[in-house]
N, C-alpha and C positions, 0 to 999 in steps of 0.2 A: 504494500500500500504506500502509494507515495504520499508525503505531508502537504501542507496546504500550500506552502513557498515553493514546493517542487510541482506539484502542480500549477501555478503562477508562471513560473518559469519555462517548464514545457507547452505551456498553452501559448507562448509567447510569439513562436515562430508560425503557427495555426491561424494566428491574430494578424501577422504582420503586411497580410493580404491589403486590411482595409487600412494600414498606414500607407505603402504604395499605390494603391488607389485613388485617395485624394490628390497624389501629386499629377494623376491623371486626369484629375477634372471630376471625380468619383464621388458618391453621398459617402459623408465620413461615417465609416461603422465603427470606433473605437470603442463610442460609448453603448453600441450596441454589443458589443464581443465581449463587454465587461464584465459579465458574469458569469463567462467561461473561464476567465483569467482568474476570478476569485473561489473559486470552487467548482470541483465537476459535478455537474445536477442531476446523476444519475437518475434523468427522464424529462419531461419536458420539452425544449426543442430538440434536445439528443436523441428522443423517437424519431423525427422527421431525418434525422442527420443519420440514424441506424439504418433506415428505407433507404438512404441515398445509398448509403454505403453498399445495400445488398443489392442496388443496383448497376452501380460499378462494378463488382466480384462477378456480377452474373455478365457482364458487357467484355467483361479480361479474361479472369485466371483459364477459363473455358475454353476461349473462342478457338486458339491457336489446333484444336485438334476436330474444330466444325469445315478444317480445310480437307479434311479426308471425307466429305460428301462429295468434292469436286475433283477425288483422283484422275480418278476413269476420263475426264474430260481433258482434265492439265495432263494427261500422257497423251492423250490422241492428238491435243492442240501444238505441244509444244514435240514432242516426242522422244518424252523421256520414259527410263524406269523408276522402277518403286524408289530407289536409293534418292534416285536425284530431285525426284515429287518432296521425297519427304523431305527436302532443304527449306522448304516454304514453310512448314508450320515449327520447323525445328530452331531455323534463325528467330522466325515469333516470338516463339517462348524464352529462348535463350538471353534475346534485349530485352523483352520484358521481367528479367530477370539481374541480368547484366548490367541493365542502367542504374540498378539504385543508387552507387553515390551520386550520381550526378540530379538525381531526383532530390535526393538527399539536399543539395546545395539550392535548389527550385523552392524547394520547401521555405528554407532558412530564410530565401533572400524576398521569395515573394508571397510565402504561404500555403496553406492544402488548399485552399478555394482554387487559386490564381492557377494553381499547380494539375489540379484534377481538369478544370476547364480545358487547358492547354492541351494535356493529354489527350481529352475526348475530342480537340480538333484536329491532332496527328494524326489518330488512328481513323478515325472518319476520312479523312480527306487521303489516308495510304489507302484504303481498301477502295476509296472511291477510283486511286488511279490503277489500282490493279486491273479493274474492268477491261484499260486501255492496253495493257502491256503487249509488248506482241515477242516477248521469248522471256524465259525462265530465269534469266537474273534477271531482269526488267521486273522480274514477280519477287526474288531475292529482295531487293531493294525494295519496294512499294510497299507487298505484303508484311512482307521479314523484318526488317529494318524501322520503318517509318511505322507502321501502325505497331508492333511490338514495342516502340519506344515510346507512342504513347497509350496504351497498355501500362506500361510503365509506371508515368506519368502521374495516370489514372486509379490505379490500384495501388501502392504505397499510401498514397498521404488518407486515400477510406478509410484504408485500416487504422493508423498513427490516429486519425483523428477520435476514434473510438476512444482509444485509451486517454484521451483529455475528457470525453465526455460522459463517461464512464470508469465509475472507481469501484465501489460495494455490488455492483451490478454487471460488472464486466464479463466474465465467464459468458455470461447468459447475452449479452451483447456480442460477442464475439460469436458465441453458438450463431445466433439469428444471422449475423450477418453472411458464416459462410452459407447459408443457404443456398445465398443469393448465385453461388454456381448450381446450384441443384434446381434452384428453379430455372436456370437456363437450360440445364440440362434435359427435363421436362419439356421445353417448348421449342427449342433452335434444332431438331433432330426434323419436327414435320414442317416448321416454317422452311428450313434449309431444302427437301423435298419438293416440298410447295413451288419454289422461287427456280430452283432446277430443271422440274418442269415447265415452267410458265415460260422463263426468261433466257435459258441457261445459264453457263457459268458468269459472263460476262455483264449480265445481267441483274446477275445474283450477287454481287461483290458490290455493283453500284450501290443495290437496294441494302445490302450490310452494311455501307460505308455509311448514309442516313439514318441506319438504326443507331452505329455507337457515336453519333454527337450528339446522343441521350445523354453519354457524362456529363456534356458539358450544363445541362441542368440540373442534373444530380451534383457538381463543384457547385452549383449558385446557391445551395441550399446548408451548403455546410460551413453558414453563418446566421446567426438568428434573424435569416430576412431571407422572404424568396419562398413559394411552392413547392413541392413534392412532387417524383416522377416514379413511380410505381412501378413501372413498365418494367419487364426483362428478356431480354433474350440471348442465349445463348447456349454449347454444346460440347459433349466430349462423345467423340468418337472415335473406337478404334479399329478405324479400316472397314467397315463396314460397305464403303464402295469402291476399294481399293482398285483391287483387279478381277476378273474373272476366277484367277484363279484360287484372294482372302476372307470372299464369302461361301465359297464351298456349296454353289446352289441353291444359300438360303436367300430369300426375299428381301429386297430392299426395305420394305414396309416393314417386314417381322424384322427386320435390323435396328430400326428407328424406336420399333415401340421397345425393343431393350432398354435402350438409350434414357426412354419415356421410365420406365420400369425403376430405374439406378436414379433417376432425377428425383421421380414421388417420394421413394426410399429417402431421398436425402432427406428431403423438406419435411415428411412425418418425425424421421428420428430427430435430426439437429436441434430443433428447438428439445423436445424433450431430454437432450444430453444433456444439454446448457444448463436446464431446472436440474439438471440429477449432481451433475459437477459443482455446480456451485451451491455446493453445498458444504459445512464446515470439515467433514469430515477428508473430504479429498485435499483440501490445502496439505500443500506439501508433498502429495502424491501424482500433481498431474501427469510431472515426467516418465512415469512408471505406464499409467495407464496409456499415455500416448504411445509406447515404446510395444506394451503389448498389442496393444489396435492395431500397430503399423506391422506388428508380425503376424497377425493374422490375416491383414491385409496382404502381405507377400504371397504368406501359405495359400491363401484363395485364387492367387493365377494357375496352379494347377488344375484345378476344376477342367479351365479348359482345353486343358492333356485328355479330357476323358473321350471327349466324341463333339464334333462339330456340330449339335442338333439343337435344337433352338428349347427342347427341355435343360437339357446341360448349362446351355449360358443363360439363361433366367437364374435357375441356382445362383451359375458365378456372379450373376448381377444382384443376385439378397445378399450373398455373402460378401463382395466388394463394396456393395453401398452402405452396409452395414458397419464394416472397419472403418470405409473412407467418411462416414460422418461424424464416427471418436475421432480421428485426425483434424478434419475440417475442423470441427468443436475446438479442440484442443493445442492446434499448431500455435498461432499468437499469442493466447491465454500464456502459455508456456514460456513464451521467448518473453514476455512481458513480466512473467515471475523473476526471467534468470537475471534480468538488466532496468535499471530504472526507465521510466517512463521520456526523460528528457535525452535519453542516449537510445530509445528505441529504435527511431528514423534510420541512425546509422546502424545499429545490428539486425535491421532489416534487412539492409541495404548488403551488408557484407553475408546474411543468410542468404539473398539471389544469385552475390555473384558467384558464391558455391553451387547455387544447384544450376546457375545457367552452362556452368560444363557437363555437366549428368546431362540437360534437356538440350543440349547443340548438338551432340555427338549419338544420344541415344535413338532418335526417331530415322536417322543415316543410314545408324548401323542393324537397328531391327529392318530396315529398308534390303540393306542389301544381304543381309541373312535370309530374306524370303528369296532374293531374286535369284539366291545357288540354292537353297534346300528345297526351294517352291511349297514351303512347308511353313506353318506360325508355331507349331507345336517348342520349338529350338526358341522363338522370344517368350512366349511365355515363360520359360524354364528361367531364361536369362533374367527377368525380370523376378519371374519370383527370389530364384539369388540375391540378386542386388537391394532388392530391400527387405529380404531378412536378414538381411548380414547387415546393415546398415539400422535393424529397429535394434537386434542384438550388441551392438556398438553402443548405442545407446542406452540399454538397460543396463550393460554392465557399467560403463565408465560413469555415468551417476551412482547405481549405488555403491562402486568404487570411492568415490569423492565423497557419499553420505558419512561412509563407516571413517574415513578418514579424519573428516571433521568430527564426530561421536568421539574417536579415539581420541582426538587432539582435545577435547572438553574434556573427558575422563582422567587423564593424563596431566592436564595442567595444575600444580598445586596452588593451594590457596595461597594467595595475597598476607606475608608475615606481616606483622603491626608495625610499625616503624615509630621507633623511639628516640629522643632527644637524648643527645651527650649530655647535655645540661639540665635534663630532668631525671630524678628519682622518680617510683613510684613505689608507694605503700598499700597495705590493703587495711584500710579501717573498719571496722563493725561500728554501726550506729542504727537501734534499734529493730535487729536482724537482719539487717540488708547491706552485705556488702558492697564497700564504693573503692574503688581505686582514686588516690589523690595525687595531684602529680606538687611534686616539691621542686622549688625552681633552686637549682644551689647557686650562689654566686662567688666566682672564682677571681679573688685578688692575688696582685703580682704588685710582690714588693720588687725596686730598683737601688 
């Protein structure tokens, strides 16, 4: 729990939107922001500012994997394979990972308003030129680069802004907000379908590119002035239009409503994690529970080692959406425990630019693993690996560091009394209650 001066302090740079504003000719919000800077109101306008937020998460963390609706098209158009397809959603996620210090510094100098806005104009306006591209790094840059960077942008300062508006409530804030990928995930699988058919790809990129300058209403709102945008759209898909050869026969439709299946899952569990977690008894524990989630979540890509059949991956999808909502629940919660809240921004920022090597190189290399074994069976495996080894890494090395600290408290002796050279002490009895008096001696020096 941060104190009231540390909250003051971190709310500072949140604030500093509507100082640069005025110098723009802007209505001055100072004293409207003011009692964000004096205390976090866990509720109140921080409702409106929680909706912005899960509308952002649902417009970001998602999108970069709703580019595998439009495989099948970006190979036939461009004339690539699976390997070099997959460079588009993998540079995505990557900048929108990658960029955080430099989000970091966006923040600081202009604010999460000024900062989310921005973002939602990136990314809107890359996906708008993607439409135009006419070859695959033309798609590198537009798609990858420019809308991942605002992506970026965009999802950083949602989250940070939480944890200013939100203190005794937060868990349960953080729950609702990751929703807000669940609820993309629920609705961006038959819009993206919809838009495919209608428009095609080219078509379809336009009309996405107008959905996410949604952010940029959802940034106006994350100041106590400004409407609410409710709306969400977005999607995680894995491969489900890939090639002929990564849906194995099944339906594009029975692909989507999976999709639809792992989204509902999210949005019924997450809120209810968020009441279950915040609750007094987990303090202290979240890292634990996250660490098992995310092994159970590994353990669950096996499932689809079993049979390509659309009873098999509903399971994987209970059982994936079911870990992946303890995660969602409990990733920020956690990094929010380990680091105070005015140093967040940046262990954000330094937590993407770790996992933006994992998400550059991963979507590549599961790429070009299909395109020699013509098989999915070999990523799955790999993946389950890599994050059970990684949830394991984590359960051990905290409660490696628990017992350490335990021992070091055990361990430490008590604090001795510290006595004056110049003082005696006696023990007096005075009406059965012993007192120590201290006697001051005083030492002459004859010359």
């Amino acid at each position: 729990m941060a104190t009231k001066q540390q909250q003051q302090q971190s709310s500072e740079s949140c604030d500093r939107d509507g100082e640069d504003g005025d110098k723009g000719g802007a209505e001055t919000p100072l004293t409207q922001a003011q009692p964000l800077a004096n205390s976090a109101p866990d509720g109140g306008w921080g409702w409106v500012v929680l909706v912005a937020s899960i509308v952002v998460l649902a417009l970001t963390l998602a999108f970069p994997s709703c580019m595998s609706i439009f495989y099948t098209d970006l190979q036939k158009q461009f004339n690539a394979s699976n390997s070099v397809t997959s460079w588009v959603p993998s540079i995505m996620t990557a900048v929108l990972h990658a960029g955080g210090p430099l989000c970091s510094v966006l923040v600081e100098r202009f604010g999460c308003r000024a900062t989310v806005i921005m973002g939602g104009v990136l990314s809107g306006l890359g996906m708008a030129a993607s439409a135009f591209t006419n070859s695959i790094v033309e798609l590198y840059i537009t798609a990858g680069v420019i809308t991942g960077l605002g992506f970026c942008f965009s999802f950083q300062p949602a989250v940070t802004i939480l944890g200013h508006y939100f203190v005794r409530r937060r868990v349960f804030a953080n729950a609702m907000s990751s929703t807000g990928t669940a609820l993309g995930l629920s609705t961006l699988p038959t819009l993206s379908n919809y838009l495919h058919t209608e428009f095609g790809w080219r078509g379809s990129f336009l009309v996405l590119g107008g959905v996410l300058l949604n952010c940029c209403v959802c940034g106006a709102v994350m100041r106590p002035l400004g409407p609410r945008k409710p709306r969400a759209h977005k999607q995680m898909s894995n491969g489900s239009a890939v090639t002929s050869k990564e849906d194995n026969g099944m339906d594009q439709s029975k692909a989507a409503l999976l999709l639809n299946v792992l989204g509902f899952v999210n949005i019924i569990v997450r809120p209810a994690f968020g009441l279950l977690f915040n609750l007094a008894w987990f303090k202290g524990r979240h890292i634990y529970v996250l660490s098992i989630a995310l092994l159970l979540n590994g353990l669950s890509n096996n499932i689809c080692c079993i049979a390509p059949t659309f009873p098999v991956l509903l399971i994987y999808m209970l059982c994936y959406g079911l870990t992946m909502s303890v995660v969602g629940t409990l990733l920020f919660t956690v990094l929010m425990d380990i680091v105070d809240m005015n140093r967040f921004l940046s262990a954000l920022g330094l937590l993407a630019i770790m996992e933006s090597v994992t998400l550059l190189i991963g979507p590549p290399l599961a790429g070009s693993l299909v395109d020699r074994t013509g098989e999915y069976t070999y990523v799955f495996l790999a993946s389950s690996i890599t994050v059970v080894s990684s949830a394991l890494f984590l359960l051990v090395s905290f409660y490696w560091l628990d017992r350490r600290d335990t021992a070091k408290k055990e361990s430490s002796p008590a604090p001795a009394p510290i006595h004056s050279p110049d003082c005696q002490y006696i023990k007096v009895s005075a009406g059965g209650t012993d007192k120590h008096t201290a006697i001051q001696t005083e030492r002459v020096t004859s010359v």
